[in-house]
N, CA and C atoms as a LAMMPS dump frame, in Angstrom:
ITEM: TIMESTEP
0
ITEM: NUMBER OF ATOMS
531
ITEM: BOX BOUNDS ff ff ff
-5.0000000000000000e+02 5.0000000000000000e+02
-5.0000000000000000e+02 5.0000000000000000e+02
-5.0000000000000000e+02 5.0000000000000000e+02
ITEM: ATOMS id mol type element x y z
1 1 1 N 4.216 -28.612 13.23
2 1 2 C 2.999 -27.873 13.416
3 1 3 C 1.803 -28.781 13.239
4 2 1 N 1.12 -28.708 13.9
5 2 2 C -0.46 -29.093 13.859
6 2 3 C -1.408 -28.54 12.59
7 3 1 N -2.536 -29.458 12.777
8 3 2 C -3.148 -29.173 11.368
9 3 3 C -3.705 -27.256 10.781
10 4 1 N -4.142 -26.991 12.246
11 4 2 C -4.696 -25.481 11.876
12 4 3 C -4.038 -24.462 12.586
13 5 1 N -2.805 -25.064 13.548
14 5 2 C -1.461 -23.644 13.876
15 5 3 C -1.425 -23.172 13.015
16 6 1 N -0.882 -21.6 13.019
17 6 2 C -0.451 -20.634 12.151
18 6 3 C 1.26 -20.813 12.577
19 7 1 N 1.8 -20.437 11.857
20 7 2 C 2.909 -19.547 11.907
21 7 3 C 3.059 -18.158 12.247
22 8 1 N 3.801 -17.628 13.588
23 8 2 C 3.242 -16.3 13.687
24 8 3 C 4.98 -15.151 12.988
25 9 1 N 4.512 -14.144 12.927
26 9 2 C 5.276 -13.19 12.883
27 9 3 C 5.041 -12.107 13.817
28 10 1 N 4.774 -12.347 14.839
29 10 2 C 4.638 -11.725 16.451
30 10 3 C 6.307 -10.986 16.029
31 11 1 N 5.707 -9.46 16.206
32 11 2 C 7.293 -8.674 17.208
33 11 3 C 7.371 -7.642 15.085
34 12 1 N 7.017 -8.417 14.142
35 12 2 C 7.324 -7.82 13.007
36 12 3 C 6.411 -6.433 12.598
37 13 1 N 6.726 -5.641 11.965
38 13 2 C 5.884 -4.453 12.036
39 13 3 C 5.568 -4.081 10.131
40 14 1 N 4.461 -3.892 9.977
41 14 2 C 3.939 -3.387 8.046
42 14 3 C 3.401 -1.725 7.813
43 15 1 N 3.627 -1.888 6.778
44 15 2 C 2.904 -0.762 6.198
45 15 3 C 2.124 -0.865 5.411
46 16 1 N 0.946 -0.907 5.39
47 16 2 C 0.278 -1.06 3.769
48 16 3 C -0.458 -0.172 3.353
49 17 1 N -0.436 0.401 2.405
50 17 2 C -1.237 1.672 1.804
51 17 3 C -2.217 0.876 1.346
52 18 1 N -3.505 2.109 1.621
53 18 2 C -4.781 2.047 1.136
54 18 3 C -5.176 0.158 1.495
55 19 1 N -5.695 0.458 3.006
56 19 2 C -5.66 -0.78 3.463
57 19 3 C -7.013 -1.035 4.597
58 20 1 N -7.544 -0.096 3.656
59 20 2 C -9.192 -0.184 4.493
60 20 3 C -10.316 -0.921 3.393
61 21 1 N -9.679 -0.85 2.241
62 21 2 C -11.127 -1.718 1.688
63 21 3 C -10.373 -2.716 0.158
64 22 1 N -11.326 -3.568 0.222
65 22 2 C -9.809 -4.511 -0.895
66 22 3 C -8.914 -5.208 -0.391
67 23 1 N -8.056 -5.492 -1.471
68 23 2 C -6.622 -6.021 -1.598
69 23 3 C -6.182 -5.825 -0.19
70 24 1 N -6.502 -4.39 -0.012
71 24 2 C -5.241 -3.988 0.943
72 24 3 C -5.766 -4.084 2.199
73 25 1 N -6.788 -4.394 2.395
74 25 2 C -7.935 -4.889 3.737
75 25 3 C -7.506 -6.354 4.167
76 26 1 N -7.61 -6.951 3.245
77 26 2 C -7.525 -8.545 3.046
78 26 3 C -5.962 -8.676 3.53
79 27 1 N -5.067 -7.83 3.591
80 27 2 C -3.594 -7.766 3.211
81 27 3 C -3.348 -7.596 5.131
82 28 1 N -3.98 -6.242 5.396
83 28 2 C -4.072 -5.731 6.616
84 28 3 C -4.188 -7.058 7.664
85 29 1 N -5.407 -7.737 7.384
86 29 2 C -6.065 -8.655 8.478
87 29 3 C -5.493 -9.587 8.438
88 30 1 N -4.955 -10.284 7.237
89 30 2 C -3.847 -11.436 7.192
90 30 3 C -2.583 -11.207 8.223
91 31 1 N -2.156 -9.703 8.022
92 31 2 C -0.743 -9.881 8.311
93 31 3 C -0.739 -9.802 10.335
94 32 1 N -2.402 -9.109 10.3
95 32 2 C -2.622 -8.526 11.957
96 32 3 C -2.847 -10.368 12.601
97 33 1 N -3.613 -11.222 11.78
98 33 2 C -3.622 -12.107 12.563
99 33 3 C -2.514 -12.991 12.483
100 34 1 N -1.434 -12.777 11.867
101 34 2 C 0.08 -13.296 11.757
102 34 3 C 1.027 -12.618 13.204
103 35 1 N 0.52 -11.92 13.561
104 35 2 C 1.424 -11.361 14.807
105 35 3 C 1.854 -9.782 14.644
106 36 1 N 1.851 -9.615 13.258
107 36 2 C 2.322 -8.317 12.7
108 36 3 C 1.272 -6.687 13.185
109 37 1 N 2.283 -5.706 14.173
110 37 2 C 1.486 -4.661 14.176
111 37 3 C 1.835 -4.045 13.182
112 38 1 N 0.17 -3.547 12.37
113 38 2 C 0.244 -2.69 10.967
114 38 3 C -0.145 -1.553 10.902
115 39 1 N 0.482 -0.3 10.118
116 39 2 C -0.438 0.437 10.031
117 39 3 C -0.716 1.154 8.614
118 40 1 N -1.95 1.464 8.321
119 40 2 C -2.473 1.482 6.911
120 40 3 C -2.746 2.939 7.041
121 41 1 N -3.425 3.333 6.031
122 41 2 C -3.511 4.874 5.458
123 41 3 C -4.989 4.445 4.157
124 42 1 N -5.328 5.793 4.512
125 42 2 C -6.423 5.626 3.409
126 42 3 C -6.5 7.151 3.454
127 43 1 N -7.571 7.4 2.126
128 43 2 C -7.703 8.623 1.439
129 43 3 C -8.939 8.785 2.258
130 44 1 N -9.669 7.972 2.75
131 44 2 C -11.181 8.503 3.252
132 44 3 C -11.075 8.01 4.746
133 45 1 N -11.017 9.27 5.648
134 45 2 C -11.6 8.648 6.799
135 45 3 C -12.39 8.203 7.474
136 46 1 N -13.473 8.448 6.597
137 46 2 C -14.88 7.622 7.736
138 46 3 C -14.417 6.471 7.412
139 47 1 N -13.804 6.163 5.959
140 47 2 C -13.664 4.493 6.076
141 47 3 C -12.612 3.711 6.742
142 48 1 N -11.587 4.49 6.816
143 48 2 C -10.523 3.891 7.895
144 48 3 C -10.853 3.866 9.464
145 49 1 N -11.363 5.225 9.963
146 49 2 C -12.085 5.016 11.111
147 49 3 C -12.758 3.773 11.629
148 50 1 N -13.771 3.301 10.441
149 50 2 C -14.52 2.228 10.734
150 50 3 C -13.625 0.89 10.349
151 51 1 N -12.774 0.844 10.118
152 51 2 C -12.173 -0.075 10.181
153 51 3 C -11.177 -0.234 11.116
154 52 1 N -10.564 0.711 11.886
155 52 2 C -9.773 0.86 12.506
156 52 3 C -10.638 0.337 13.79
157 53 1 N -12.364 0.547 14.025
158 53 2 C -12.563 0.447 15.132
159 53 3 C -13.509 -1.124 15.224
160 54 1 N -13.232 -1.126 13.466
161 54 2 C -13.518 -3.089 13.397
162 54 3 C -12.409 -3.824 13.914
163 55 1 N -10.875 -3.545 13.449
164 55 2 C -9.723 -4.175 13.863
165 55 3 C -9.735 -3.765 15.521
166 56 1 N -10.174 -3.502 15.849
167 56 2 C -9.9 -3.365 17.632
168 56 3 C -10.6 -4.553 18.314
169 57 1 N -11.79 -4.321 17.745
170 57 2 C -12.926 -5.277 18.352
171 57 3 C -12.599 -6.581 18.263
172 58 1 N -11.279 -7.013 17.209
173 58 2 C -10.361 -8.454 16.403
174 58 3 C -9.298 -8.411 17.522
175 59 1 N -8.757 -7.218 18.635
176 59 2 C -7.992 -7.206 19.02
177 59 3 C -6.709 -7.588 17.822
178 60 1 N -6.642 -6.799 16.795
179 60 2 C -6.067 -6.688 15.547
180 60 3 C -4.717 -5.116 16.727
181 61 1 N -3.754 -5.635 16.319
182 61 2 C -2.523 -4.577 16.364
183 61 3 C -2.367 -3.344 15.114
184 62 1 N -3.617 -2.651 14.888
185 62 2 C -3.662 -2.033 13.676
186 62 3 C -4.23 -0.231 13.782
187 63 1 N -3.004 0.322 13.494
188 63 2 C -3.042 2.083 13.481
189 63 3 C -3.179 2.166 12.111
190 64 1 N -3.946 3.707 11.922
191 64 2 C -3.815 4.158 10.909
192 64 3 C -4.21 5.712 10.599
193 65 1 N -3.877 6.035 9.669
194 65 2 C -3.809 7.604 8.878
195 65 3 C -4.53 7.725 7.77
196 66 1 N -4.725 9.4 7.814
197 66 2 C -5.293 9.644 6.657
198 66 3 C -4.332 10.216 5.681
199 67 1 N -4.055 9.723 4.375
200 67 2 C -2.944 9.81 3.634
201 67 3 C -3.254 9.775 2.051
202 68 1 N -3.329 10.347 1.225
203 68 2 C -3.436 10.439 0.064
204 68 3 C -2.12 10.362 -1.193
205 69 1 N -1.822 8.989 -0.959
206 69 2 C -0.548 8.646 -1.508
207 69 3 C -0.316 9.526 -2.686
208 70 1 N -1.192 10.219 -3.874
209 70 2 C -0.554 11.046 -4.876
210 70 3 C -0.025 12.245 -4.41
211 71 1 N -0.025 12.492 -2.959
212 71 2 C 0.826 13.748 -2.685
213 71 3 C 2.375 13.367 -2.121
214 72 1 N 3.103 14.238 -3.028
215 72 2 C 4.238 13.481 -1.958
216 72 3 C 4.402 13.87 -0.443
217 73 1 N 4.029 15.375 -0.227
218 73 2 C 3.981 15.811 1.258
219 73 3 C 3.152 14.6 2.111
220 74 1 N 2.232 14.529 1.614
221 74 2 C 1.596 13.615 2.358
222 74 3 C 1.915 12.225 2.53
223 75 1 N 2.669 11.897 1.77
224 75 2 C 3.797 10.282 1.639
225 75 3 C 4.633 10.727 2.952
226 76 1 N 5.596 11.821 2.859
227 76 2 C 6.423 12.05 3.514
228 76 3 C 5.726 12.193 5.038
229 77 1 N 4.994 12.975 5.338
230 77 2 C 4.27 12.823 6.424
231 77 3 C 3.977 11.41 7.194
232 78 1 N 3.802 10.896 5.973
233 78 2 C 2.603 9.097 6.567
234 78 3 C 4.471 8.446 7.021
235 79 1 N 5.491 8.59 6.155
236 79 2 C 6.652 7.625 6.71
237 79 3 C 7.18 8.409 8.31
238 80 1 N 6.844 9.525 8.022
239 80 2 C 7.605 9.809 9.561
240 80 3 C 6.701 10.092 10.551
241 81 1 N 5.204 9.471 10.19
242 81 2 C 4.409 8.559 11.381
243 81 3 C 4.902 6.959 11.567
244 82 1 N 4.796 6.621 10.547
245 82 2 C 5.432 5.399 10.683
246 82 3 C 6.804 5.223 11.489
247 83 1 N 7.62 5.533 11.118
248 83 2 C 8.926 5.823 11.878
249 83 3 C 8.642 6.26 13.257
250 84 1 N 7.819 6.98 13.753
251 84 2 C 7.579 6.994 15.183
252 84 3 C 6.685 5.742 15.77
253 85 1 N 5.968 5.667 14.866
254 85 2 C 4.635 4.563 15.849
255 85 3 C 6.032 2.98 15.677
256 86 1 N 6.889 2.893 14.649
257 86 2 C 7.544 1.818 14.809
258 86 3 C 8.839 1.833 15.477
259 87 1 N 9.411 3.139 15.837
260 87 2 C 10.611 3.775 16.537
261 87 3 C 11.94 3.505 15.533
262 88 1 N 11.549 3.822 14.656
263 88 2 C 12.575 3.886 13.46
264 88 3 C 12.511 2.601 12.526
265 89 1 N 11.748 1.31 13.005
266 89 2 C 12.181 0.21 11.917
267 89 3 C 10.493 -0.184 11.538
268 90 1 N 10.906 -0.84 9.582
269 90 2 C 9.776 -1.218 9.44
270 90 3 C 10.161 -2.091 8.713
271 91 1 N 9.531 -3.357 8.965
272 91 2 C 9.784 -4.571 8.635
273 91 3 C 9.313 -5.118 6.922
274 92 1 N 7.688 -4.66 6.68
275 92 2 C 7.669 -4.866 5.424
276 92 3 C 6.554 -3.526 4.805
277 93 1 N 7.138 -3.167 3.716
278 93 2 C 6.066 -2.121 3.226
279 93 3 C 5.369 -2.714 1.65
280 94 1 N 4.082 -2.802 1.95
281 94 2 C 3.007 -3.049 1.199
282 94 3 C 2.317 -2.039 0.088
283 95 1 N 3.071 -1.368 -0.864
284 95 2 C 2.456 -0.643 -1.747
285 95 3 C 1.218 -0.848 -2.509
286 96 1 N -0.076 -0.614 -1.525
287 96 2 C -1.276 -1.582 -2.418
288 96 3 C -1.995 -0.377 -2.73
289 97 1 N -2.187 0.946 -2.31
290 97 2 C -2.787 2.346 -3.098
291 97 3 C -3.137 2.042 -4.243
292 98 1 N -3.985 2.091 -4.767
293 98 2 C -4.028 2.219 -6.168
294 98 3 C -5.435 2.616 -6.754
295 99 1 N -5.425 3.421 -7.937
296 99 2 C -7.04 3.925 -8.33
297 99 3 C -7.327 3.496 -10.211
298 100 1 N -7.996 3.434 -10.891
299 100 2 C -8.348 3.767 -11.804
300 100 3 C -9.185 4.868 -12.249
301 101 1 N -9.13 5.475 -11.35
302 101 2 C -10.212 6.788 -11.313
303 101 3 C -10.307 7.371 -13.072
304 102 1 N -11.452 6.897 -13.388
305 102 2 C -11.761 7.797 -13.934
306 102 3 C -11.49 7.698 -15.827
307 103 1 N -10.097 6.302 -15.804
308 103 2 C -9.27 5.964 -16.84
309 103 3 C -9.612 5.236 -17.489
310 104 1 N -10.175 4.33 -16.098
311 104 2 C -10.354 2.778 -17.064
312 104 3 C -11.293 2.804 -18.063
313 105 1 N -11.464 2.252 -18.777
314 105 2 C -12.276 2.137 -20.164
315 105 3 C -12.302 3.205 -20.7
316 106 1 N -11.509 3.852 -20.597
317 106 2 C -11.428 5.073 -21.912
318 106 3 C -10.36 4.826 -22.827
319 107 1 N -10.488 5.519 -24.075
320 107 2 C -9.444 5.216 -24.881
321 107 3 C -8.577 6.633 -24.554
322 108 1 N -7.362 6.422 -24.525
323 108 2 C -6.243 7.382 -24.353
324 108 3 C -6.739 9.079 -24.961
325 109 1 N -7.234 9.149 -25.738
326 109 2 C -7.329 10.353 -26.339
327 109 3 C -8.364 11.343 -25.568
328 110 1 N -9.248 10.56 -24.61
329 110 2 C -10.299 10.917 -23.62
330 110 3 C -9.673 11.193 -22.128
331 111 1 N -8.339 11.081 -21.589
332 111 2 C -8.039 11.058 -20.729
333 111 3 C -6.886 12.315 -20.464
334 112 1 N -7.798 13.071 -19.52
335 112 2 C -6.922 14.341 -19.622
336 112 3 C -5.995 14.019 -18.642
337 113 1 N -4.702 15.604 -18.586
338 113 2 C -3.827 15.696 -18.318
339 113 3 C -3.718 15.194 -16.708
340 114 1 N -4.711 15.868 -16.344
341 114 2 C -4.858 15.921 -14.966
342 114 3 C -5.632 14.505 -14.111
343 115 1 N -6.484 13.707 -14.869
344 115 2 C -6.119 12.485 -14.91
345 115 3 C -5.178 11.357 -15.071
346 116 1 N -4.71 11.814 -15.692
347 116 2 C -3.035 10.997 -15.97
348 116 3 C -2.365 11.09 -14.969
349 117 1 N -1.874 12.208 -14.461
350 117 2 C -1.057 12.765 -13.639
351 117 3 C -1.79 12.113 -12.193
352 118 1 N -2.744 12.096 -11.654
353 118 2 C -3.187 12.032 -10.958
354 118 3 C -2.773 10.003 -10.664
355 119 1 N -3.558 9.117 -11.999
356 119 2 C -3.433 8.133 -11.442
357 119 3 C -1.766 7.479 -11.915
358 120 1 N -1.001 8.466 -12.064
359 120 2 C 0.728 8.118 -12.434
360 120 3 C 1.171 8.489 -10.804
361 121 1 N 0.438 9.555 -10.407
362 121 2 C 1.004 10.04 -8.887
363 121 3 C 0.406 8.874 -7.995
364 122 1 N -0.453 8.494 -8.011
365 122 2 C -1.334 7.422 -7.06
366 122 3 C -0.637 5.799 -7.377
367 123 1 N -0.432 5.285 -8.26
368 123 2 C -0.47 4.287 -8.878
369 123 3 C 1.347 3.74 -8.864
370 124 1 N 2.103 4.911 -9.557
371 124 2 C 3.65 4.183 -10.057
372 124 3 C 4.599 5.258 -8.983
373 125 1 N 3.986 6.342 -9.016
374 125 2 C 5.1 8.048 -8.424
375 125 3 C 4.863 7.373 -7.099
376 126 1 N 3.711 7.231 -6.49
377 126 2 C 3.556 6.885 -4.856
378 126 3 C 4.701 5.405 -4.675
379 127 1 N 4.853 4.744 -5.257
380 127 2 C 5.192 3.06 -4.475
381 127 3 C 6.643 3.36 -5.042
382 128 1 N 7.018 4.621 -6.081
383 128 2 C 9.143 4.421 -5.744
384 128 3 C 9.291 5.368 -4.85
385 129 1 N 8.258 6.67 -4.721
386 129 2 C 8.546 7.688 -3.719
387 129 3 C 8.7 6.982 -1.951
388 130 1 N 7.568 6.328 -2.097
389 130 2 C 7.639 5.212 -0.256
390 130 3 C 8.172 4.689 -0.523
391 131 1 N 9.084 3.402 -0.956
392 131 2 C 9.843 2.641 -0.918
393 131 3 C 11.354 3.72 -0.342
394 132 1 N 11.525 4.758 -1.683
395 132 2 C 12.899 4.971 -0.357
396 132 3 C 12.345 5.671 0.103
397 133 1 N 11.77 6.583 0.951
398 133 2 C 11.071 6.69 2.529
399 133 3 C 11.398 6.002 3.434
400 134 1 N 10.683 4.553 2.853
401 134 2 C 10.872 3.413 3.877
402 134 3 C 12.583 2.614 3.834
403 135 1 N 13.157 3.034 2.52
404 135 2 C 14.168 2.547 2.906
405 135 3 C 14.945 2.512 3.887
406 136 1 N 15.468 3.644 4.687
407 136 2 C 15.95 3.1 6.229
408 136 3 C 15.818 2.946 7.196
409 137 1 N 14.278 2.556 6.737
410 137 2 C 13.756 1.709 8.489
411 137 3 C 13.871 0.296 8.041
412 138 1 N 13.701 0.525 6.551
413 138 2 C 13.892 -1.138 6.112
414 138 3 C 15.022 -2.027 6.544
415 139 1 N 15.828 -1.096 6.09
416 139 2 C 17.464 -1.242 6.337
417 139 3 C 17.685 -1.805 7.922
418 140 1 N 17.116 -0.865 8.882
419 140 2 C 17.26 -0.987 10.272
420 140 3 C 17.015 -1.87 10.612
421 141 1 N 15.637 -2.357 10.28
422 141 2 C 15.179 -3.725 10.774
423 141 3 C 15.688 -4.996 10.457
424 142 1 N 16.833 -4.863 9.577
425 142 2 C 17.588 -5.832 9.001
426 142 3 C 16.976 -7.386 8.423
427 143 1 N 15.842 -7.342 7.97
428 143 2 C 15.174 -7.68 7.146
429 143 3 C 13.798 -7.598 6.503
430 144 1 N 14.473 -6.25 5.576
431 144 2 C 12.767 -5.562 5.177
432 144 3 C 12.537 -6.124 3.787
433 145 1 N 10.951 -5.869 3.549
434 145 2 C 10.776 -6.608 2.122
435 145 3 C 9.691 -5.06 2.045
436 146 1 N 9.405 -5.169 0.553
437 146 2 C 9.227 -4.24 0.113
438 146 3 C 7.993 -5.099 -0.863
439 147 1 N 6.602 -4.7 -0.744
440 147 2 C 5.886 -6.033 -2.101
441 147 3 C 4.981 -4.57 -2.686
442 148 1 N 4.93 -5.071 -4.24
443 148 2 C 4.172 -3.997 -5.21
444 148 3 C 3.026 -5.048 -5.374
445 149 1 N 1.807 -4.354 -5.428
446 149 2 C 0.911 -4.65 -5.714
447 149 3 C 0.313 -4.511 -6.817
448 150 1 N 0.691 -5.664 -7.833
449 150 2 C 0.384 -4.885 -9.399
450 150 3 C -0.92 -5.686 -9.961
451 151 1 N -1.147 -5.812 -11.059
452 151 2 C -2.26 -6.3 -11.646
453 151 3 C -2.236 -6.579 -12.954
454 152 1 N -2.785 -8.174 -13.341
455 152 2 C -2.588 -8.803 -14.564
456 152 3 C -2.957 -7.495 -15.675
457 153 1 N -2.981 -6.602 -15.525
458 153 2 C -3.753 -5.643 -16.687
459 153 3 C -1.835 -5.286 -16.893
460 154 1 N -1.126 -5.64 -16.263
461 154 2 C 0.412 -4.795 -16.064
462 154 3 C 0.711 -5.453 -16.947
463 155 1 N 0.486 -6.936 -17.483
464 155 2 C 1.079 -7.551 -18.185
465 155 3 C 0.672 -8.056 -20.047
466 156 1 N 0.174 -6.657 -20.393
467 156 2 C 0.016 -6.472 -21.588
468 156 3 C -1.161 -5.644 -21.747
469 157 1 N -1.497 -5.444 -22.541
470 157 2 C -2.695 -4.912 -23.504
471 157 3 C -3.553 -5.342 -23.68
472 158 1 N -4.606 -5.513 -22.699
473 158 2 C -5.665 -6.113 -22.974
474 158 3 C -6.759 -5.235 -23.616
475 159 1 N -6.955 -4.352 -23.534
476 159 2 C -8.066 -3.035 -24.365
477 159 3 C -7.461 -1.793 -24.25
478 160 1 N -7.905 -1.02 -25.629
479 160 2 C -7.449 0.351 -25.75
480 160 3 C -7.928 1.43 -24.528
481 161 1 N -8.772 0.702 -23.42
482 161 2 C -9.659 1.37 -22.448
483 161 3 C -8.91 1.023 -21.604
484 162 1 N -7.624 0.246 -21.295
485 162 2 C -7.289 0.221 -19.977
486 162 3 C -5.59 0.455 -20.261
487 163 1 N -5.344 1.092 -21.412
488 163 2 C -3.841 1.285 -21.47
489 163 3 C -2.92 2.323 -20.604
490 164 1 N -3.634 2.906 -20.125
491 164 2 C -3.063 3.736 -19.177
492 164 3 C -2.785 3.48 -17.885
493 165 1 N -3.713 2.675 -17.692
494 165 2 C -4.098 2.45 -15.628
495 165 3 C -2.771 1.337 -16.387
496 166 1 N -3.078 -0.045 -17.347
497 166 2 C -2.091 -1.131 -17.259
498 166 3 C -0.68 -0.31 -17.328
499 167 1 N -0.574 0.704 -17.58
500 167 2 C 1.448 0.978 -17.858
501 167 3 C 1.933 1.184 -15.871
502 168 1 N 0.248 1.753 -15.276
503 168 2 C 1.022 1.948 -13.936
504 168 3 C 1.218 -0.009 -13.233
505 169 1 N 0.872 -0.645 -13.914
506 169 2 C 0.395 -1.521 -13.205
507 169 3 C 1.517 -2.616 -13.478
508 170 1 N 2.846 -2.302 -13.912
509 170 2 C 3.497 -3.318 -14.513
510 170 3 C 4.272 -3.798 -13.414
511 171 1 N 4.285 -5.47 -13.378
512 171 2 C 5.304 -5.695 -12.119
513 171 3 C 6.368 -5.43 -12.589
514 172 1 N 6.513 -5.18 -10.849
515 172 2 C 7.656 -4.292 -10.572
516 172 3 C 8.722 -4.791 -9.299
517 173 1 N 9.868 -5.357 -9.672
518 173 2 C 10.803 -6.051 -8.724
519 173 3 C 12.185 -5.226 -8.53
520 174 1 N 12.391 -6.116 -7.564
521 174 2 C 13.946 -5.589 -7.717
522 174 3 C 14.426 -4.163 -7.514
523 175 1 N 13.157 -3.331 -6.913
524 175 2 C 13.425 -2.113 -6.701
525 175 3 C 14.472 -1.28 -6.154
526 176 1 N 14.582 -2.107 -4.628
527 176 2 C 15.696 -1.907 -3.693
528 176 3 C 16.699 -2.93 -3.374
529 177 1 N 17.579 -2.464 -3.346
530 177 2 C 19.049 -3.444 -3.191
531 177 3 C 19.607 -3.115 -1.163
């Protein structure tokens, strides 16, 4: 290869949650200018819209939905779009969803039920619920990868204000066999 060729992954197909702003933006455009058609999901549509109609203008290979990963109906919904827009196979799924809504810097005793629940459904419940979803398109495509998107807060205790968001945040391997 030459000094500024890429390597492409032309023909491979992604999923990445919550992939209109962030991590999962940055994640999106990497993998679209790798060859990879992707398609992302977000909780807000004006903002996927506008990104969806930035990635066009990139001639970017990039669909997407409106999907609110703490529901599971709505998980289930987003994989069996996926499964059609990819005709049953998906090559790699990108669990990058994720919120602190509302948690971070509080100390545990301030954080109600329905907060909890909310960023346990968004955060840890969403990325094992899609993974098997995606498991047998993974399977199909006969070489799927599966990547969690976690965060150094996963890897200990850094303040009594972020102990909750860090327990969703712990890496996480080895999920699927």
């Amino acid at each position: 290869m030459m000094g500024n060729e890429r390597w492409s992954m032309e023909g491979s197909t992604a999923l990445v949650t919550g992939g209109s702003k962030g991590i999962g933006r940055a994640i999106v455009e990497e993998l679209a200018r790798f060859g990879v058609a992707v398609h992302t999901c977000s909780r807000n549509e004006e903002e996927l819209n506008a990104m969806l109609n930035q990635w066009k203008s990139m001639n970017f290979h990039v669909t997407g939905s409106i999907c609110d990963v703490s529901n599971h109906a709505e998980r289930e919904k987003l994989m069996d779009e996926v499964r059609t827009i990819f005709n049953g196979k998906l090559d790699i799924l990108v669990n990058n969803a994720g919120t602190s809504a509302e948690t971070a810097w509080r100390p545990v005793t301030q954080i109600t039920t329905e907060k909890y629940s909310f960023l346990m459904a968004t955060n840890f419940d969403s990325c094992f619920h899609l993974s098997q979803l995606a498991h047998p398109l993974l399977k199909s495509s006969g070489r799927g990868s599966v990547v969690f998107i976690s965060s150094i807060a996963g890897t200990g205790g850094f303040t009594e204000g972020l102990a909750v968001y860090s327990s969703t945040k712990v890496t996480k391997k080895n999920v699927l066999k």
